[in-house]
C-alpha positions as CSV (number, residue, x, y, z in Angstrom):
1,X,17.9,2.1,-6.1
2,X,19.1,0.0,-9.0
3,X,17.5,-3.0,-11.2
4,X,19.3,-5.5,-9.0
5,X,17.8,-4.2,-5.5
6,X,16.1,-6.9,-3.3
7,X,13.7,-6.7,-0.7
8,X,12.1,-9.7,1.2
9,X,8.8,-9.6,2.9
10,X,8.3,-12.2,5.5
11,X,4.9,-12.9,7.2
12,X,2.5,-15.2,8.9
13,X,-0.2,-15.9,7.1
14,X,-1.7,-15.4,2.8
15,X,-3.1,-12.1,3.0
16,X,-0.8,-10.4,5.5
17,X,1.6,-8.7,2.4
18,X,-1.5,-7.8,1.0
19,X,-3.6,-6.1,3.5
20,X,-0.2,-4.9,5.2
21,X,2.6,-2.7,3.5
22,X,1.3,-4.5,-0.2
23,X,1.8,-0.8,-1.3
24,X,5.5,-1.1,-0.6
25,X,5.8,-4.2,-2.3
26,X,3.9,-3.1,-5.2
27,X,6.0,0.2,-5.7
28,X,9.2,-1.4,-5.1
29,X,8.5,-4.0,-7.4
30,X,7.6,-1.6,-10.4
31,X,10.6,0.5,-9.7
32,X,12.3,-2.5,-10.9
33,X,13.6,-3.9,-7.6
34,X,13.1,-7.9,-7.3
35,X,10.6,-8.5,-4.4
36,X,10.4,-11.9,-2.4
37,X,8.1,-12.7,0.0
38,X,8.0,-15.3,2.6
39,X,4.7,-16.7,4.6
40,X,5.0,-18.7,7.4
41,X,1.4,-20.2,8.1
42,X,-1.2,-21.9,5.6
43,X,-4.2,-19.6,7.0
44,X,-6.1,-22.6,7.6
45,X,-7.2,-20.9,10.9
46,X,-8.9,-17.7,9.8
47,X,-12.4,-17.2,9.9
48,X,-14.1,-16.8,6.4
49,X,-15.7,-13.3,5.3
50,X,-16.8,-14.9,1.8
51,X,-18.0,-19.0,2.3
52,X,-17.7,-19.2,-1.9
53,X,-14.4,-18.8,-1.5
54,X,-13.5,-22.0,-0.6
55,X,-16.6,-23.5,-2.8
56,X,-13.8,-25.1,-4.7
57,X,-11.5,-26.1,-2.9
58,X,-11.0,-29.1,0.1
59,X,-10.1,-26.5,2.9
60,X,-9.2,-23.2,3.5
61,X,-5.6,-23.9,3.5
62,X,-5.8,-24.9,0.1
63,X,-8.0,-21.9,-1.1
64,X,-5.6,-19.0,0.5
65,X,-2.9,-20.5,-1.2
66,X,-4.8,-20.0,-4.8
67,X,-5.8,-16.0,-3.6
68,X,-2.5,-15.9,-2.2
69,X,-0.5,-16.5,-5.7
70,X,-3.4,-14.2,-7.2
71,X,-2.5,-11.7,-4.8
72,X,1.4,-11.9,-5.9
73,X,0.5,-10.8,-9.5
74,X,-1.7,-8.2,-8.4
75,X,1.5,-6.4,-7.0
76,X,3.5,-7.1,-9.0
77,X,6.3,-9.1,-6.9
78,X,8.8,-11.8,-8.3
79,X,8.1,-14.5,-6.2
80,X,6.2,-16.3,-3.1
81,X,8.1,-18.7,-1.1
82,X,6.1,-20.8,1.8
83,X,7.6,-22.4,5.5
84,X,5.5,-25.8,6.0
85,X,3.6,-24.6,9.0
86,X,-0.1,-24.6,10.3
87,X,-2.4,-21.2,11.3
88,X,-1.8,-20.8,15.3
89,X,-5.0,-19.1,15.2
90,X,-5.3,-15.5,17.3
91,X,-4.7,-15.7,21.2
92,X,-5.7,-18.1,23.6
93,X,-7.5,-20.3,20.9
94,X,-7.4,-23.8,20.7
95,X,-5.3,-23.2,17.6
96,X,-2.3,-22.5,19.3
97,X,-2.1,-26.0,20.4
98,X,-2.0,-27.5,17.6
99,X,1.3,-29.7,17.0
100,X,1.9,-28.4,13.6
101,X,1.0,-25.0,14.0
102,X,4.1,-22.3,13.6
103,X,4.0,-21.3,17.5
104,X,4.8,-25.1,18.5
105,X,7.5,-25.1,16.5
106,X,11.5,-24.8,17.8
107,X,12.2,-21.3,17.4
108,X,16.1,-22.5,16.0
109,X,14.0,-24.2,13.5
110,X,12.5,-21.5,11.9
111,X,15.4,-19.6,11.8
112,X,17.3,-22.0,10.3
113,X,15.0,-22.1,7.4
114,X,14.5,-18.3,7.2
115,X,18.4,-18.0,6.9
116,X,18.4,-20.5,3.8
117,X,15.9,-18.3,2.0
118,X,17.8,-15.4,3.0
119,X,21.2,-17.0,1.4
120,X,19.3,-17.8,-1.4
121,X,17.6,-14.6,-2.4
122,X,20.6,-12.0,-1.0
123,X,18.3,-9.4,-0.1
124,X,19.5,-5.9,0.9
125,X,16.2,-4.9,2.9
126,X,13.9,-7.1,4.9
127,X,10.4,-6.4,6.2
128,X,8.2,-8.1,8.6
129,X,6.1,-7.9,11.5
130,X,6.8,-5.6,14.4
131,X,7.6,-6.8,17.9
132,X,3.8,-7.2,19.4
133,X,2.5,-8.7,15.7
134,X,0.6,-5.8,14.6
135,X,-2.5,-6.8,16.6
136,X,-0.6,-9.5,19.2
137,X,-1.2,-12.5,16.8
138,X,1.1,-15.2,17.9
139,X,2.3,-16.0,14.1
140,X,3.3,-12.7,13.4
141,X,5.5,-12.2,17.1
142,X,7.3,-15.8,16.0
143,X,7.9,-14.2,12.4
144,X,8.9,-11.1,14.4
145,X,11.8,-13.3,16.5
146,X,12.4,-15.3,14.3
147,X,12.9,-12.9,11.0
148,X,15.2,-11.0,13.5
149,X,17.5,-13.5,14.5
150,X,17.9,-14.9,10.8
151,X,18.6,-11.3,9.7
152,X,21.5,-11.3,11.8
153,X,23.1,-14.6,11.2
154,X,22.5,-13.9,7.4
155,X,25.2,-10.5,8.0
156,X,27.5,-12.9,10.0
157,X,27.7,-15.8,7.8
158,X,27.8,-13.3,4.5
159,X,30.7,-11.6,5.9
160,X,32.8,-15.0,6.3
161,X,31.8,-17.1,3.3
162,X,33.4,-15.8,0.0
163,X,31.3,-17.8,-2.1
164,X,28.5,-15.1,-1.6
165,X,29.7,-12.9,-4.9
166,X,30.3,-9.4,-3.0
167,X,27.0,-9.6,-1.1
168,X,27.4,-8.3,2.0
169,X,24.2,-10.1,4.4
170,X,20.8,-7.9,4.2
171,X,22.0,-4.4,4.8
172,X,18.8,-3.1,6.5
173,X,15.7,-5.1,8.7
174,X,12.5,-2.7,8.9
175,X,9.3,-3.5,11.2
176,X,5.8,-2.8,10.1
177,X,4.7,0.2,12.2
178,X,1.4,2.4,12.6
179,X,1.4,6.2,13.8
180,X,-0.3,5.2,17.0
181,X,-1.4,9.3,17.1
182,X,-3.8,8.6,14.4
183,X,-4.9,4.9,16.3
184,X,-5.1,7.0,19.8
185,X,-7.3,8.9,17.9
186,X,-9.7,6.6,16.1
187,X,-10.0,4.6,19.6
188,X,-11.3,8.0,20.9
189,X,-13.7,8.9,18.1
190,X,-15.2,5.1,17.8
191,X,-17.8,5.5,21.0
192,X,-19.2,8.5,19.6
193,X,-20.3,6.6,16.5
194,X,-21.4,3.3,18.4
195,X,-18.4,1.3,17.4
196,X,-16.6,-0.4,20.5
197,X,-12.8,0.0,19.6
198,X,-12.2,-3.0,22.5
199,X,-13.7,-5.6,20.1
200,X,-13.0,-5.1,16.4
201,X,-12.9,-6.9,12.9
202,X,-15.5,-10.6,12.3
203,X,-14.9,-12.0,15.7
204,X,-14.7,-8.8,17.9
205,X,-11.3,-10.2,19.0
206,X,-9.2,-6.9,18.3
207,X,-8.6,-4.4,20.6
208,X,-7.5,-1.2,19.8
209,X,-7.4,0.4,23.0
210,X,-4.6,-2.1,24.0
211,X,-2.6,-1.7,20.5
212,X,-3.0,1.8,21.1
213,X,-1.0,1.5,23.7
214,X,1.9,-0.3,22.4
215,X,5.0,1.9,21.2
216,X,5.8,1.1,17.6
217,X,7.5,4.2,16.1
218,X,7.9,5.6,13.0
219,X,11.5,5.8,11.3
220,X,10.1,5.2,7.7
221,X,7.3,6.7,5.7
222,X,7.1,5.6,2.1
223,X,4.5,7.0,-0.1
224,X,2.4,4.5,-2.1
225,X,-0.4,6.6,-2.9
226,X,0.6,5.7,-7.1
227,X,0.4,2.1,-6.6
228,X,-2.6,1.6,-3.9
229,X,-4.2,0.3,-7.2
230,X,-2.4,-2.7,-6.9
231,X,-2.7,-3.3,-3.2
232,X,-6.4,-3.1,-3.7
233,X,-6.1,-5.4,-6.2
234,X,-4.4,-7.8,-4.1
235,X,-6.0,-7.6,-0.8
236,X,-9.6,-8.4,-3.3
237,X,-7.9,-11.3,-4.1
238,X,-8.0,-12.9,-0.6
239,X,-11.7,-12.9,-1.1
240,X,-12.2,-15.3,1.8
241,X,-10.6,-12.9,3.9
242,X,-11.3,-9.4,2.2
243,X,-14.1,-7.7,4.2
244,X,-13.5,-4.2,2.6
245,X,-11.2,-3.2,5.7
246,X,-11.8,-1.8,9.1
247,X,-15.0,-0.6,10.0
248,X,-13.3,2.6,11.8
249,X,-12.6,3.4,8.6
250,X,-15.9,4.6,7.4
251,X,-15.9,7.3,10.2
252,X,-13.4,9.0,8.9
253,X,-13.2,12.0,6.7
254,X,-12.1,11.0,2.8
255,X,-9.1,13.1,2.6
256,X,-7.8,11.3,6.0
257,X,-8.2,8.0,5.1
258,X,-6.4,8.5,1.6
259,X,-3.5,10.3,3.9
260,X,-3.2,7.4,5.7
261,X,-3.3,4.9,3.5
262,X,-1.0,6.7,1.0
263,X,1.6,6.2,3.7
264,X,3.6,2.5,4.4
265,X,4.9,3.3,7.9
266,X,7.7,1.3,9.3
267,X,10.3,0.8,12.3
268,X,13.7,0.4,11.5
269,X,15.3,-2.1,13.4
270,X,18.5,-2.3,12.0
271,X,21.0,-0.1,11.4
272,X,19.5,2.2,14.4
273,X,17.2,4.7,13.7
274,X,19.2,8.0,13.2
275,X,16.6,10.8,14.1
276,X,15.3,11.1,10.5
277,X,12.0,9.7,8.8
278,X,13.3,8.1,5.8
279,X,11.2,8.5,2.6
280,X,13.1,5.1,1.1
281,X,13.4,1.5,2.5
282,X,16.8,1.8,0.3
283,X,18.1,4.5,1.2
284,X,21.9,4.7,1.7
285,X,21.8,0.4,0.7
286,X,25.3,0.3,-1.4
């Protein structure tokens, strides 16, 4: 990887580059590469783990966005970059309804404005959400689609328009992936600690049984174990959202949990996966 390397993160919400692959952003980012991130959503719709958070400020909207750009110099990245849309909330809440919220929104639409950033910034490598959203929240499956389809118009239109300056369209599209050995095991080891793995996190609306289920697998795992110093910097920083993580967690043995979250663990999308677990997002990028 050279100075000039790009990578562009694209989520849902403030807090989802943080408290997902923020060690791959904040290693990337030190090893000189210049690292972009998108969000899609203003957060308004997430529940509050700290109320002094937002003390200061007229909503919740408006107090992510001030942890948000905290959270961005905790790791380290070059720059944040926002679509205009509203929380959807998680599934089957009245939040999904809403008229501005990302999910009402023309699918084309987002793309559209995806693709400009993605002109814009030239990355090489993109990241985002996986196809069921990490834990099925709408936002993240409409980043999902439409991260996916913007990725591949960026390669078409980069290949016919000369004006681009050699830059060939991003050369590689990655999913954000867990080793759903390890979940299959947590889910099994929760009962026997009086934890209900079918109703997780402040409003017992995760299940891991059924994400446990879900085939996500692994073509990429980076090691981040130097630079988890910065993600836990940043995920602190979304203090109305920071809850010290999963309560699974704490069940664990010590040496597992640092295993685990030494590792970044992705899909790769695009080119198709070869067989091999890379140890590089930019591996092979020319």
């Amino acid at each position: 990887m050279n100075k000039r390397s790009v990578l562009m993160g694209v989520f849902a919400h403030p807090d989802d580059e943080s408290f997902g692959p923020g060690g791959v952003l904040a290693r990337y980012a030190h090893e000189g590469a210049d690292v972009h991130v998108v969000i899609a959503t203003d957060g308004i719709a997430g529940s509050v783990a700290d109320p002094t958070a937002v003390a200061d400020h007229e909503t919740l909207a408006q107090a992510r966005s001030a942890e948000l750009a905290n959270a961005a110099v905790a790791l380290g990245v070059t720059a944040i970059w926002s679509l205009p849309y509203r929380d959807s909330g998680m599934r089957n809440t009245p939040a999904n309804q809403h008229p501005d919220a990302l999910v009402q929104q023309p699918l084309s639409q987002v793309v559209d404005q995806l693709l400009e950033y993605m002109l814009r910034l030239q990355p090489d490598v993109i990241i985002t959400h996986g196809p069921y959203g990490g834990y099925g929240h709408p936002d993240h499956i409409r980043v999902y689609e439409a991260t996916t389809a913007a990725f591949h118009r960026a390669r078409a239109e980069a290949a016919q328009n000369p004006a681009t300056n050699g830059w060939r369209g991003p050369q590689k599209l990655y999913y954000t992936a867990m080793d759903k050995r390890w979940l299959k095991f947590i889910v099994r080891l929760m009962p026997l600690y009086g934890q209900d793995p079918t109703a997780i996190g402040r409003n017992k609306d995760i299940n891991l049984v059924e994400i446990s289920r879900w085939e996500t697998p692994v073509h990429a795992r980076i090691d981040v174990g130097d630079y988890l110093v910065y993600k836990q910097a940043a995920s602190r920083a979304h203090i109305s959202q920071y809850s010290g993580g999963p309560g699974f967690w704490r069940i664990l043995p010590a040496p597992l949990v640092k295993r685990l979250r030494s590792m970044d663990t992705f899909s790769r999308a695009f080119p198709p996966p070869n067989g091999q677990v890379e140890s590089d997002l930019f591996a092979g990028v020319t």
